[in-house]
DRENDO-598591 format. One record per residue (C-alpha): residue number from 0; residue in three letters; x, y, z. Coordinates in Angstrom, 2 decimals, always signed. Example, Ala and Ser with C-alpha at 12.3 -4.5 7.8 and 13.67 -1.06 7.14 Angstrom:
<vopas>
VOPA   nr  rest       c1       c2       c3
VOPA    0   ALA   +12.30    -4.50    +7.80
VOPA    1   SER   +13.67    -1.06    +7.14
</vopas>
This chain:
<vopas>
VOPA   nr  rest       c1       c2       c3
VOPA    0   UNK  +112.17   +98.98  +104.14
VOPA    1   UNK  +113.33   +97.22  +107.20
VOPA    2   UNK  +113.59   +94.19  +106.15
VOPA    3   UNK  +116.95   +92.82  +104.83
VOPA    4   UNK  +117.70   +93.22  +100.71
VOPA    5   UNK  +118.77   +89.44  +101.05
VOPA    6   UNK  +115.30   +88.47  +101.83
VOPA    7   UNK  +112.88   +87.21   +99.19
VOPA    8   UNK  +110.05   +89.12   +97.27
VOPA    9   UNK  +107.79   +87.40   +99.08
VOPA   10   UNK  +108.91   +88.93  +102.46
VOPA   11   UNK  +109.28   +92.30  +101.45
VOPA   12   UNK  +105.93   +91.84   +99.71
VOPA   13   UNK  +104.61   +91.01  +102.94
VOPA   14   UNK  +106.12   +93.90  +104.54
VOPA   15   UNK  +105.22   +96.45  +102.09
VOPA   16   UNK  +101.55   +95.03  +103.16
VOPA   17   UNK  +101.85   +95.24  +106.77
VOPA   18   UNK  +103.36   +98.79  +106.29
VOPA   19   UNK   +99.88   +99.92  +104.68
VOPA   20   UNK   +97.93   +98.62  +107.33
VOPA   21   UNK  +100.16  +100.51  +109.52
VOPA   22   UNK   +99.02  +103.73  +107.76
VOPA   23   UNK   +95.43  +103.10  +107.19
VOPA   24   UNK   +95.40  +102.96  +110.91
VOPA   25   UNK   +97.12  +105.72  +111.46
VOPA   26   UNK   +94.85  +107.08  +109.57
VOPA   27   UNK   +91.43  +105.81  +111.58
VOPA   28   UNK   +93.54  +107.08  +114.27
VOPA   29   UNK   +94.00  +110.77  +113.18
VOPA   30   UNK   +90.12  +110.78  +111.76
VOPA   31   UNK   +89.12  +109.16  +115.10
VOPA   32   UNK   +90.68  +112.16  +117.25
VOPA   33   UNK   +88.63  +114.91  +115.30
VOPA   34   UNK   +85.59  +113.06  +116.14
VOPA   35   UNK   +85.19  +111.40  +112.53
VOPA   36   UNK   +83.40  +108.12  +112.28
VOPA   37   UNK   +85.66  +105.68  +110.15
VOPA   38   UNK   +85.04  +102.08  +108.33
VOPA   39   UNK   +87.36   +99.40  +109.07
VOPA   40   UNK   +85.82   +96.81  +107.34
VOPA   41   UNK   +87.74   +94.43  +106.03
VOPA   42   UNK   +90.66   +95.08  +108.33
VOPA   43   UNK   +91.08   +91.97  +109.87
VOPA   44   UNK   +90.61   +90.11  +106.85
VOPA   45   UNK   +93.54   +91.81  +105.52
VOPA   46   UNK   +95.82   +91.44  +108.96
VOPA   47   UNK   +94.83   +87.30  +108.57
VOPA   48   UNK   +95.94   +87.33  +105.40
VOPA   49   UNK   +99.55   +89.09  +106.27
VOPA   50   UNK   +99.24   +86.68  +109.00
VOPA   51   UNK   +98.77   +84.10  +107.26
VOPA   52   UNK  +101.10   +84.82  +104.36
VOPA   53   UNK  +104.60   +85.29  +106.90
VOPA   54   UNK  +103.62   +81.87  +108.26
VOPA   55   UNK  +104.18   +80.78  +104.77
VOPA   56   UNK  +107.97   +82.49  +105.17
VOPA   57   UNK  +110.73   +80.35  +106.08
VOPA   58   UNK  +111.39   +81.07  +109.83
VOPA   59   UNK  +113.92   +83.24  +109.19
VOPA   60   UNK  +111.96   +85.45  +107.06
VOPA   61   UNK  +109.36   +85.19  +109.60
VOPA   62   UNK  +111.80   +86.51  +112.17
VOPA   63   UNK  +113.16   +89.16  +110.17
VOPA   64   UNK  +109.54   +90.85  +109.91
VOPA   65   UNK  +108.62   +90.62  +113.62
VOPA   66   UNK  +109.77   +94.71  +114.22
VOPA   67   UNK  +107.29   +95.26  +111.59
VOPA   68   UNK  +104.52   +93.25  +112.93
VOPA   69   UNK  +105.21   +94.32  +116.08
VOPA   70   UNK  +104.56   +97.83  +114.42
VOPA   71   UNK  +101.95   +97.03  +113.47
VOPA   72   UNK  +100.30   +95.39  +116.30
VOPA   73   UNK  +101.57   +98.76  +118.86
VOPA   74   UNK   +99.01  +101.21  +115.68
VOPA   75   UNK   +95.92   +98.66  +116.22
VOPA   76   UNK   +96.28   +98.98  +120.25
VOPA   77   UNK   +96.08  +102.48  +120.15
VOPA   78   UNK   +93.49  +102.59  +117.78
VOPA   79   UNK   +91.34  +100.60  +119.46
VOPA   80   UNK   +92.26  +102.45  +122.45
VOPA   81   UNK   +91.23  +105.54  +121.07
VOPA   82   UNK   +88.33  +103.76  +119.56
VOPA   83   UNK   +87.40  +102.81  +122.72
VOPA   84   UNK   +87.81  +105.68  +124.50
VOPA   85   UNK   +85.88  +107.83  +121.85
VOPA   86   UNK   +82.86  +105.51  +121.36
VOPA   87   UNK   +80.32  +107.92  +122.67
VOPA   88   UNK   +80.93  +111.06  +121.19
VOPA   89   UNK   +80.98  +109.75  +117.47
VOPA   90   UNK   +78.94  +111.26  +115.05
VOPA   91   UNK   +77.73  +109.51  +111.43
VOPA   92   UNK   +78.53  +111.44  +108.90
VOPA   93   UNK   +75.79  +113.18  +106.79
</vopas>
């Protein structure tokens, strides 16, 4: 975790969150590169939530998850970058 032990539940809660959505698209990401179609729905309703949620946080708490977020927002810009870029040449799968 990188947010500080000092922080509440709520925060790290929050994190923990933001940290899965980090790996589910990572995930799209590496599925994406062999050509793989992949489902995202319900992504963004998940990322409004987190969203949502840290605005909650005192602003401290807020600030403390910004490297996370950040994080975060870098994974989606390559995914949709590779999502992008790789359009065309998905296949459904059977």
């Amino acid at each position: 975790m990188t947010v500080p032990p000092s922080l509440s539940v709520d925060a790290h809660n929050l994190e923990d969150a933001a940290q899965g959505l980090i790996g589910v698209m990572r995930c799209a990401s590496r599925l994406v590169a062999t050509q793989r179609s992949v489902d995202l729905a319900g992504l963004d309703h998940q990322v409004g939530l987190i969203c949502a949620k840290i605005l909650d946080l005192p602003l401290s708490e807020g600030h403390a998850l910004r490297p996370c977020l950040l994080r975060a927002l870098h994974e989606a810009d390559a995914l949709m970058q590779m999502l992008t870029r790789d359009r065309t040449n998905l296949q459904p799968e059977p």
